[in-house]
MIKOLTOR-119791 format. One line per 10 residues: number of its first residue (from 1); their letters; for each residue y, z, x of N, C-alpha, C. Coordinates in nm, 3 decimals. Each point is the difference from the previous one (the first is absolute). Layout:
// MIKOLTOR-119791
NUM	a	Y,Z,X,Y,Z,X,Y,Z,X  ... $
//
This chain:
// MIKOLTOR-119791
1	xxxxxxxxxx	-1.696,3.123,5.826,0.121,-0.077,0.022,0.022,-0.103,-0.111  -0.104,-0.041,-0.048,0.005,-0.114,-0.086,0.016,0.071,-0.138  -0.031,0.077,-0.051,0.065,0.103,-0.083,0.163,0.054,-0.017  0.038,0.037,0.134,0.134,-0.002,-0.006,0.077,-0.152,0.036  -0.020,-0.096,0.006,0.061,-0.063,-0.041,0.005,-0.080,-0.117  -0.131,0.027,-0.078,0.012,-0.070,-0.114,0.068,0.143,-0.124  0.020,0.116,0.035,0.100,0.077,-0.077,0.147,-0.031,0.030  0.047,-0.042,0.096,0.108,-0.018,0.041,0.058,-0.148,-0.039  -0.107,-0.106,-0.066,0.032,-0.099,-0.032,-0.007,0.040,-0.140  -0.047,0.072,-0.064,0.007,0.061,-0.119,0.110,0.090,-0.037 $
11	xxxxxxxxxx	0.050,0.007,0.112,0.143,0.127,-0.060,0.098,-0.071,0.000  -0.021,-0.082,0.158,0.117,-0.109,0.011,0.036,-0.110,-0.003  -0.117,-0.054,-0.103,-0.009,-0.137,0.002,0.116,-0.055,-0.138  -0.068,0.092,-0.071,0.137,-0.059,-0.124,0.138,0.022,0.025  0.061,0.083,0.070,0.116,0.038,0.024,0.053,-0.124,0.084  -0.114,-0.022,0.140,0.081,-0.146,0.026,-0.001,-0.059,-0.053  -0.097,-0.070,-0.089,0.009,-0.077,-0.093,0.135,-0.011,-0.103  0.051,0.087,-0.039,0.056,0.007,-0.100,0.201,-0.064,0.121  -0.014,0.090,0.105,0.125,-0.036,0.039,-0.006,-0.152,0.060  -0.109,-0.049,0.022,0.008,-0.156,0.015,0.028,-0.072,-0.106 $
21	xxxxxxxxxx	-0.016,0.031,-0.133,0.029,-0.071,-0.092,0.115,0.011,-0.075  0.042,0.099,0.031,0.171,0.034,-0.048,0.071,-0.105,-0.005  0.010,-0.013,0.154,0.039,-0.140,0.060,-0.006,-0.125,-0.057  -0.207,-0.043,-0.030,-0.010,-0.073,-0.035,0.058,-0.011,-0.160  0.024,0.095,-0.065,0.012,0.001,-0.125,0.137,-0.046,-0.063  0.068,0.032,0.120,0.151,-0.040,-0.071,0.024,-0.142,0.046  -0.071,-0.085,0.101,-0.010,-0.112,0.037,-0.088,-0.041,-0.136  -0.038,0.020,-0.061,-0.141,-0.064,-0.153,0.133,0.064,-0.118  0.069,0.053,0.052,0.087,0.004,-0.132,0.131,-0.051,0.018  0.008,-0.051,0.162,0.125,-0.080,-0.042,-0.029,-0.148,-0.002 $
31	xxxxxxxxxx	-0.100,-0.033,-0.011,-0.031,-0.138,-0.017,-0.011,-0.066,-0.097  0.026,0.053,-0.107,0.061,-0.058,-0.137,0.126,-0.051,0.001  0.084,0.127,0.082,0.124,-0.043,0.030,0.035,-0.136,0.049  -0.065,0.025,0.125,0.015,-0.102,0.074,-0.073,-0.138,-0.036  -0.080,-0.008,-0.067,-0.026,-0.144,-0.090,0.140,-0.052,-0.125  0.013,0.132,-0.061,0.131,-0.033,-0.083,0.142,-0.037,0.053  0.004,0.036,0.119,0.128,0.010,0.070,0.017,-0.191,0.080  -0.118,-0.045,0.047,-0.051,-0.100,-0.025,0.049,-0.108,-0.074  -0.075,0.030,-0.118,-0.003,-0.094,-0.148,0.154,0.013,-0.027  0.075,0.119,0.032,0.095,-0.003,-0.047,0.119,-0.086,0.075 $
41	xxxxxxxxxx	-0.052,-0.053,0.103,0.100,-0.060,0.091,-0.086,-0.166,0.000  -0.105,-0.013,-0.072,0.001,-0.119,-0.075,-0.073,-0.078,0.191  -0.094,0.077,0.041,-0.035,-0.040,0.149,-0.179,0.027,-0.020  -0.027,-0.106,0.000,-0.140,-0.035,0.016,-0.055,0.018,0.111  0.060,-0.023,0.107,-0.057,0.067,0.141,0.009,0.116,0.005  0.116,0.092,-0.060,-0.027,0.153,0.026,-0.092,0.056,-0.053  -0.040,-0.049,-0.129,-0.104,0.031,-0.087,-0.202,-0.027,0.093  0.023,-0.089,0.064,-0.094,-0.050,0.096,-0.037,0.125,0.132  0.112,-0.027,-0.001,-0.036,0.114,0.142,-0.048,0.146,-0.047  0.019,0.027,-0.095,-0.060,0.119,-0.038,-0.171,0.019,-0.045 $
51	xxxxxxxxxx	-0.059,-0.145,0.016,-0.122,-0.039,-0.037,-0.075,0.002,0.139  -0.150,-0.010,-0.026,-0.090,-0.028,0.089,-0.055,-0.153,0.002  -0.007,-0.052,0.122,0.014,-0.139,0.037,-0.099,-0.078,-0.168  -0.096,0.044,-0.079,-0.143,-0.002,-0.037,0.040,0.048,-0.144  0.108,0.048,-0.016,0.026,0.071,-0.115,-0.033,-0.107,-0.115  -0.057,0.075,-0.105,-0.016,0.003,-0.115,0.095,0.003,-0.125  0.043,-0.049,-0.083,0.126,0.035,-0.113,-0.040,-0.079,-0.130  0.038,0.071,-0.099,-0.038,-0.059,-0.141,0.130,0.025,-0.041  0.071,-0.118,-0.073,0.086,0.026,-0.065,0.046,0.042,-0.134  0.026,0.060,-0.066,0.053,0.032,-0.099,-0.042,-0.090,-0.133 $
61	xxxxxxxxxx	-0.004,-0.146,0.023,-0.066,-0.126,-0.049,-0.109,-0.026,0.056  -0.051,0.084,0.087,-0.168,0.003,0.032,-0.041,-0.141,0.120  0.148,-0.037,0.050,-0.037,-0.083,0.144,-0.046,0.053,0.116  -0.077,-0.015,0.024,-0.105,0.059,0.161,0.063,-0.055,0.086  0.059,0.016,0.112,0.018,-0.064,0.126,-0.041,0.119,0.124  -0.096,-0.054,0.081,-0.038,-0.002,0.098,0.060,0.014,0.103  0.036,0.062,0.114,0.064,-0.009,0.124,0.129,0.012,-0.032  0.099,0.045,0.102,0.156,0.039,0.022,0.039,-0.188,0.007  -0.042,-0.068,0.023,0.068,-0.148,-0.020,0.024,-0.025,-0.110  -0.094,0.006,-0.134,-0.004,-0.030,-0.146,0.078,0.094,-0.050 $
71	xxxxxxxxxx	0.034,0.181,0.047,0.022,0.083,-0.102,0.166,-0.055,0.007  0.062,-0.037,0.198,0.108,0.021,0.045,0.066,-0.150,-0.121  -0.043,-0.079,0.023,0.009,-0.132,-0.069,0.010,0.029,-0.141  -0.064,0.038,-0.087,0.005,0.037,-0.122,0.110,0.078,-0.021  0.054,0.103,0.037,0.075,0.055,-0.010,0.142,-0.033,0.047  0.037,-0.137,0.091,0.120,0.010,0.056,0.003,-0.082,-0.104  -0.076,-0.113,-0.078,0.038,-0.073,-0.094,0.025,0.077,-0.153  -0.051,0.096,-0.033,0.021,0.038,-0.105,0.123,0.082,0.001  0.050,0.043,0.113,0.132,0.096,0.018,0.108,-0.110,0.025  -0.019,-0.109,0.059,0.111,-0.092,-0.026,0.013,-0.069,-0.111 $
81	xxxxxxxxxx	-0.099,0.057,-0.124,0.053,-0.102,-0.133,-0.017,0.116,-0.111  -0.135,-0.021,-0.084,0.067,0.108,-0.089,-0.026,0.141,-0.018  0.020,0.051,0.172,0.025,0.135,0.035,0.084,0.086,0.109  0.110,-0.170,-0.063,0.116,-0.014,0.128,0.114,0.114,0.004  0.034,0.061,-0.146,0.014,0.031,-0.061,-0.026,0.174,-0.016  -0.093,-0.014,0.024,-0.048,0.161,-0.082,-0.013,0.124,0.125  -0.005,0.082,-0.069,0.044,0.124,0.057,-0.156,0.098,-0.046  -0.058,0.061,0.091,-0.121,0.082,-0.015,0.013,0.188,0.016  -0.107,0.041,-0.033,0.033,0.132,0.071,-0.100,0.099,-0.039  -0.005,0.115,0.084,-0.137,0.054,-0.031,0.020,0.084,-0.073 $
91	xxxxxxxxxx	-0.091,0.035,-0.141,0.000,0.100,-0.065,-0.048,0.127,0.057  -0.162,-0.011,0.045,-0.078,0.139,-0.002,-0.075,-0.087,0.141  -0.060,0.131,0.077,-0.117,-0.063,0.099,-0.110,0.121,0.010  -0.098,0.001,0.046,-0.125,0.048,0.005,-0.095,-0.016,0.123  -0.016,0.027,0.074,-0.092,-0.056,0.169,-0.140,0.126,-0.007  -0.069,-0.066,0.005,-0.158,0.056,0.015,-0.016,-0.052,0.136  -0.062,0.105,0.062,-0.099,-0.049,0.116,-0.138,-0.055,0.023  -0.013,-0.062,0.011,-0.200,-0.073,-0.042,-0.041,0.054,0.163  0.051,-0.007,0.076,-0.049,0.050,0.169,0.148,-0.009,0.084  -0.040,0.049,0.128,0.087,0.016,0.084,0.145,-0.117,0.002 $
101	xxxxxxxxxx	-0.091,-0.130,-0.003,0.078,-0.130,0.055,0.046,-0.087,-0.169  -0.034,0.048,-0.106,-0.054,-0.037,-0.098,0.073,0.064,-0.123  0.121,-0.093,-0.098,0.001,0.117,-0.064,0.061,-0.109,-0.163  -0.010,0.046,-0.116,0.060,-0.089,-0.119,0.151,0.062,-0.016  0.079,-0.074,0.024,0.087,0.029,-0.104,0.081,-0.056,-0.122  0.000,0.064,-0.136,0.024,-0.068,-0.124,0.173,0.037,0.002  0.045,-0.119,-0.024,0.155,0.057,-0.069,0.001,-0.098,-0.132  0.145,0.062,-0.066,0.046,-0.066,-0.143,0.144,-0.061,0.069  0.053,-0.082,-0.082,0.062,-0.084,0.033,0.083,-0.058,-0.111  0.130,-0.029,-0.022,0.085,-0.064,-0.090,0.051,-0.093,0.067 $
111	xxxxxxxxxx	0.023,-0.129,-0.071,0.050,-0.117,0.045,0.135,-0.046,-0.102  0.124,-0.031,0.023,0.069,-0.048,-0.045,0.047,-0.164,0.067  0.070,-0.090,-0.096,0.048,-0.111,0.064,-0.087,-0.107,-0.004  -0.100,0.006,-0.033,-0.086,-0.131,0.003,0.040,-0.098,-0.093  -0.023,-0.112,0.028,0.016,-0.129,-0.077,-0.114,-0.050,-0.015  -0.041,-0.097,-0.126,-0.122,-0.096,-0.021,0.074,-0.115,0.090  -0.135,-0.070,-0.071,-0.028,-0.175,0.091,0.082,-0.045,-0.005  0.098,0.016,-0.150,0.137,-0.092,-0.018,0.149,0.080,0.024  -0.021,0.105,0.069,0.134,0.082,0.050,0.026,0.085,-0.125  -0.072,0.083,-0.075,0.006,0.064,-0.109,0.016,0.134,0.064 $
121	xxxxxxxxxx	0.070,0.083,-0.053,-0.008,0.161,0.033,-0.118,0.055,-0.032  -0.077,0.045,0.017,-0.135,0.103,-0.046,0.053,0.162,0.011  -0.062,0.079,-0.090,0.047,0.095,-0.020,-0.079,0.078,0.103  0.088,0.137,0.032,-0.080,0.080,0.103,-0.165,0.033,-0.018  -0.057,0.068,0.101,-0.162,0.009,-0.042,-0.047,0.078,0.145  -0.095,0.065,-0.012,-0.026,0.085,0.037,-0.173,-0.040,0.050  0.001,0.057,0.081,-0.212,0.002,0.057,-0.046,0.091,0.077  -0.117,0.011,0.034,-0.063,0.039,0.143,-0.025,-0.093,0.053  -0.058,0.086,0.154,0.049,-0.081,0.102,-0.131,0.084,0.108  -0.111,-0.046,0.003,-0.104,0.076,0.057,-0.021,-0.048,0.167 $
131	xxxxxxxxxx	0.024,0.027,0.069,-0.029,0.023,0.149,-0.134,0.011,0.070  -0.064,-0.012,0.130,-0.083,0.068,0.054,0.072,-0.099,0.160  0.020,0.176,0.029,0.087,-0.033,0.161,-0.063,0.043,0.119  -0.025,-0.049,0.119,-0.088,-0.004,0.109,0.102,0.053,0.073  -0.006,0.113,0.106,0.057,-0.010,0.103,-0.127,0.008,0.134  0.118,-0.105,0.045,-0.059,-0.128,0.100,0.162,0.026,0.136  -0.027,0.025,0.094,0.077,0.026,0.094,0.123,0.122,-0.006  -0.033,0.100,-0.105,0.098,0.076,-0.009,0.108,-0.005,-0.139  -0.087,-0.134,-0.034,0.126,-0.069,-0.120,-0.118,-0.019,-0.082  0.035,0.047,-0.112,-0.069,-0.028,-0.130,0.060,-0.118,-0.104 $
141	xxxxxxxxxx	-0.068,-0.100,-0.010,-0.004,-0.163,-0.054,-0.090,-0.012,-0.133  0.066,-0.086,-0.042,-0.074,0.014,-0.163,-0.083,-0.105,0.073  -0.177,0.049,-0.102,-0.091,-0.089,0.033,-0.027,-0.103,-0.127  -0.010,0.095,-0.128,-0.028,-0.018,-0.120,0.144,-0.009,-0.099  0.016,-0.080,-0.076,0.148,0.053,-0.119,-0.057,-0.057,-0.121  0.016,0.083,-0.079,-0.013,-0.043,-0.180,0.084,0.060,-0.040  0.069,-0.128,-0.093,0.121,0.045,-0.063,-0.015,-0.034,-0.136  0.056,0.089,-0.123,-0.034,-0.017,-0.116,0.092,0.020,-0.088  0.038,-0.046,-0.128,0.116,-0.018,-0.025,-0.004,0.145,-0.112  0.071,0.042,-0.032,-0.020,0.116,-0.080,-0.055,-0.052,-0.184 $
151	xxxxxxxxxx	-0.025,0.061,-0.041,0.010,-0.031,-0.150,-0.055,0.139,-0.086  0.043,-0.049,-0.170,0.011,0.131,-0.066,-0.142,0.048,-0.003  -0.016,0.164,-0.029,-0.094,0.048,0.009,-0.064,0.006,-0.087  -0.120,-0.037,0.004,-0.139,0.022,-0.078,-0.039,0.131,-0.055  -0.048,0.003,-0.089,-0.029,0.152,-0.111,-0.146,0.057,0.110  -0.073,-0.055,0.063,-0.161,0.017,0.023,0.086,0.114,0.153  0.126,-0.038,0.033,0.045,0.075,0.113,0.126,0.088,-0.014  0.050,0.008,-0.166,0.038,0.069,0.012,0.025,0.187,0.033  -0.120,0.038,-0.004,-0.056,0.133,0.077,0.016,0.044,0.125  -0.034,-0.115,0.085,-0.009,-0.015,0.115,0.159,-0.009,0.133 $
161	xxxxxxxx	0.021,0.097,0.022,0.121,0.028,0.083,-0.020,-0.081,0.178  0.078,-0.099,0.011,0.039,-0.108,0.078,0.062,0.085,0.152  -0.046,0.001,0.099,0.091,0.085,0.087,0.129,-0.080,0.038  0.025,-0.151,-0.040,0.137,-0.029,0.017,0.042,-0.076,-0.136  0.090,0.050,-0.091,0.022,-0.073,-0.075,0.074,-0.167,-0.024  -0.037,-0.076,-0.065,0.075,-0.128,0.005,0.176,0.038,-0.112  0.049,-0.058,0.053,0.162,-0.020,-0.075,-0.014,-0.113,-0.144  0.058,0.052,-0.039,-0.006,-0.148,-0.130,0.068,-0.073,-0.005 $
//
């Protein structure tokens, strides 16, 4: 008996597997969206709620904040001044699974509209945008975010084929 059921978890184990994550998969790929859709409406709380209470985030300028209080805060202030303005959007996305509940996803990203410290236009620019999303009640929440700003490419990588490309 214990034989046939460990063939039967062998025939049919990946197949469920695979239709549970369908699901999960287009929820890990629309969550780029839905962070940009966000940023794009210039709302620091919407951007929050898509986080885990504990979350983790590095910014682009390499600021760490800790917890959905610091990320939500950081962000409603920087979208009401000089990213009051700008308009985002996703280039490319990519979702790996690390386990069931557990999964990275990388997107690219173009930014237009930003201003410096003194209300200056900055020219468009482009990054990644690295993920690792928990689902935790059915809903998958960013735990982890590193975000990185794009820049030109290095000769030591030029060989090396990128599965999402950056925009220039």
């Amino acid at each position: 008996m214990k034989t046939f059921l460990f063939l039967l978890v062998l025939l049919f184990g990946p197949s469920l597997a695979r239709a549970q994550t369908a699901n999960d998969e287009a929820a890990l790929t629309a969550l780029p969206q839905a962070f940009i859709d966000a940023w794009n409406r210039h709302d620091g709380h919407g951007l929050a709620v898509l986080t885990e209470r504990d979350v983790d985030f590095v910014t682009v300028d390499g600021k760490w904040m800790r917890g959905q209080k610091d990320f939500e805060t950081y962000h409603t202030r920087i979208l009401g001044d000089r990213f009051r303005l700008s308009m985002n959007r996703v280039m490319g996305a990519n979702v790996r699974f690390l386990a069931p509940d557990l999964a990275s996803v990388h997107y690219t990203w173009q930014i237009t509209g930003a201003t410096d410290e003194a209300g200056r236009a900055l020219p468009p620019r482009s990054g990644l945008m690295v993920l690792l999303a928990r689902k935790q009640h059915g809903q998958w929440l960013i735990a982890v975010g590193q975000n990185t700003n794009g820049a030109a490419a290095r000769s030591e990588g030029a060989d090396i084929v990128s599965p999402l490309a950056l925009v220039p």
